[in-house]
N, C-alpha and C positions, 0 to 999 in steps of 0.2 A: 338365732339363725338369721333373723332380720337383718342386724347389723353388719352381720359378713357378707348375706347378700349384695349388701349395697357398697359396702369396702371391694366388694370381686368387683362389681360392676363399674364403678371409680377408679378402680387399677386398670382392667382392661377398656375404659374410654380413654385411659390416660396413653396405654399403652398404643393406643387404637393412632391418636392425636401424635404422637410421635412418628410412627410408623410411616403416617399421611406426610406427614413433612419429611422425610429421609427420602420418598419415592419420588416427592416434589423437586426435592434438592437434584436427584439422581437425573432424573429429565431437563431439569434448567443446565445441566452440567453436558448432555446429552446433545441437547439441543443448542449449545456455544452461548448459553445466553452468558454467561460467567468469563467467555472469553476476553481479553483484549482487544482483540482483532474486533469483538462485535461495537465496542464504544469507541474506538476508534474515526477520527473526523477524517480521515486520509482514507485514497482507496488501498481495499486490501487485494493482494495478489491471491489467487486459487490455483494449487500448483496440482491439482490432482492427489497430494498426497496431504497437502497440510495449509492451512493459510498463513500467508507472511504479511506481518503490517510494519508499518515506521514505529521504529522507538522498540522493536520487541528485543527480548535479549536473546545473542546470540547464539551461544550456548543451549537450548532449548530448543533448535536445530540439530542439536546431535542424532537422535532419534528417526528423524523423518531422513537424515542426511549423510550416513554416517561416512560416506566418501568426498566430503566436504575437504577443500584443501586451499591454501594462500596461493594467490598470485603473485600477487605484487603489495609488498605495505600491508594497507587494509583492505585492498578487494580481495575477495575469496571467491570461488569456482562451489556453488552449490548442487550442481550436476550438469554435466554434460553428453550430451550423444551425438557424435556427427560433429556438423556443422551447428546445430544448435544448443542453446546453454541459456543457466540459470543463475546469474552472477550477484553481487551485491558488493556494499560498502559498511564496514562496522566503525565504529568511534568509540573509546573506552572513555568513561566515566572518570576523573582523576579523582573523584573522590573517593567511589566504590570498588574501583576498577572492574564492575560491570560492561560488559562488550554490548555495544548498542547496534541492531541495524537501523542505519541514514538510510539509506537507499539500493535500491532491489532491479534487477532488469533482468526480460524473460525474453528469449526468442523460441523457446519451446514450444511445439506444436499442446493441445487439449492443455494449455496455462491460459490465463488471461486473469481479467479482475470479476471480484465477487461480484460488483452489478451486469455480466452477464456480456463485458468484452473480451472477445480473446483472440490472440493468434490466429489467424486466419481472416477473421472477420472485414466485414465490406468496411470501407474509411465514414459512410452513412450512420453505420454506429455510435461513432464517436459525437459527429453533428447530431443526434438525433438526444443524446447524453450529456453533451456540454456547446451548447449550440454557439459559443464566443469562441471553442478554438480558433486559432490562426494555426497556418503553417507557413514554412521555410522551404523552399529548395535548395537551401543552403548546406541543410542537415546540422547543422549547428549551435551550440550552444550560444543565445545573446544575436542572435542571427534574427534579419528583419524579417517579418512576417506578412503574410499577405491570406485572403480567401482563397482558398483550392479551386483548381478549374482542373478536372478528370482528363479532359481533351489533352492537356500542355503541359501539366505537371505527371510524369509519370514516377516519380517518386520524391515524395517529402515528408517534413516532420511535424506533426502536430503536435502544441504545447497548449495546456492549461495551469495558471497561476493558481496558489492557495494561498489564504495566510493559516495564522495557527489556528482557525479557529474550523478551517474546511472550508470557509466563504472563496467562492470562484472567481478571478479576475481573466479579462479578455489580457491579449498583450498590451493594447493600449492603457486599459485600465493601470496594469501591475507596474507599467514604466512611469505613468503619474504619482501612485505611491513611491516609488524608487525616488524615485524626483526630492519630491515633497519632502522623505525624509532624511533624504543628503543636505536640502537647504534649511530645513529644520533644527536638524540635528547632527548634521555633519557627519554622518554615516549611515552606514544603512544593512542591518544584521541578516545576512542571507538563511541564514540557520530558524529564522522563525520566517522564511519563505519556503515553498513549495514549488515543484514543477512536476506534471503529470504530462511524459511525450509520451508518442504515440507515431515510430515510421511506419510510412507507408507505400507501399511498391505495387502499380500499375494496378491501382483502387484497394486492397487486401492490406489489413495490418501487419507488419513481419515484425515486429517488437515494443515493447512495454517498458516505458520506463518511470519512478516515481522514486523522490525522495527531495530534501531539504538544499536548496541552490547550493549551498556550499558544498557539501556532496559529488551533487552534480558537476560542478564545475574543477573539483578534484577530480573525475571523471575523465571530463574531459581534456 
């Protein structure tokens, strides 16, 4: 009787020890720790219904989007209402032919990004988050940049550099890299650069934009 005692009680710790880790698992999955979107060095977008980051696959959007539809090429229309919209840029894989999103832009009101900018918000956010933006009143992609003055710009674009790694470059900064590695090395691969804009219309954000220069610049 001993011996089964102790075989019941071995069964049910064991059983006990498993159970612990399924409810474990069930909350890390619960709580995105398992996501992409959470290891990701890029910021991610919060659409209210799902989070979008760089690199996710396209397709995986079905679900959250299912009136998703081609524009043009590779932009696609992830929802719209009005005048506002939720667009982006895919790139296929030649080797998996996996459909990539490069690059995502929001002008949808309650969107912005997961550290807690969005749509609406004062342009002070942004300084207060990446304090080397510059802006443009140019609006423009590659377009000179300058400090904002609220008084005289009533509407411009704020841009922050990344490289792959999420490390932040001022404008100044990113156009010395650029520099350095055209004379280095004779080119310079937009696709492991980053641009994180940010317009902004008389002090209020009115759109988000984030993905890989080369993207961007198919964009524009």
């Amino acid at each position: 009787v001993q011996k089964k005692s102790k075989k019941g009680l071995i069964i049910g710790l064991s059983l006990g020890g498993v159970l612990l880790v399924l409810v474990t698992v069930v909350i890390m999955f619960a709580s995105g720790l398992f996501n992409s979107a959470s290891s990701s060095p890029f910021p991610v977008l919060d659409t209210g219904k799902t989070q979008i980051y760089y690199g996710e696959n396209f397709d995986s959007l079905e679900k959250e989007f299912p009136n998703k539809e081609e524009v043009r090429g590779s932009v696609y229309s992830l929802e719209r209402s009005g005048d506002q919209h939720l667009n982006c840029i895919v790139r296929v894989n030649k080797e998996t032919g996996e459909r990539k999103l490069v690059y995502w832009r929001t002008t949808m009101n309650n969107t912005g990004l997961t550290n807690g900018i969005s749509i609406g918000d004062s342009y002070e956010r942004i300084l207060a988050e990446y304090p080397d933006a510059m802006c443009s009143t140019e609006m423009g992609y590659g377009s000179s940049a300058h400090k904002y003055n609220p008084e005289t710009d009533s509407r411009v674009s704020f841009v922050v550099y990344m490289d792959e790694n999420g490390n932040t470059y001022s404008y100044a900064e990113y156009g010395k890299k650029r520099a350095d590695s055209i004379r280095e090395q004779g080119s310079f691969d937009l696709t492991k650069w980053y641009g994180l804009y940010f317009d902004v219309e008389n002090g209020q954000i009115t759109q988000i934009d984030f993905g890989d220069l080369a993207a961007i610049q198919q964009w524009h």
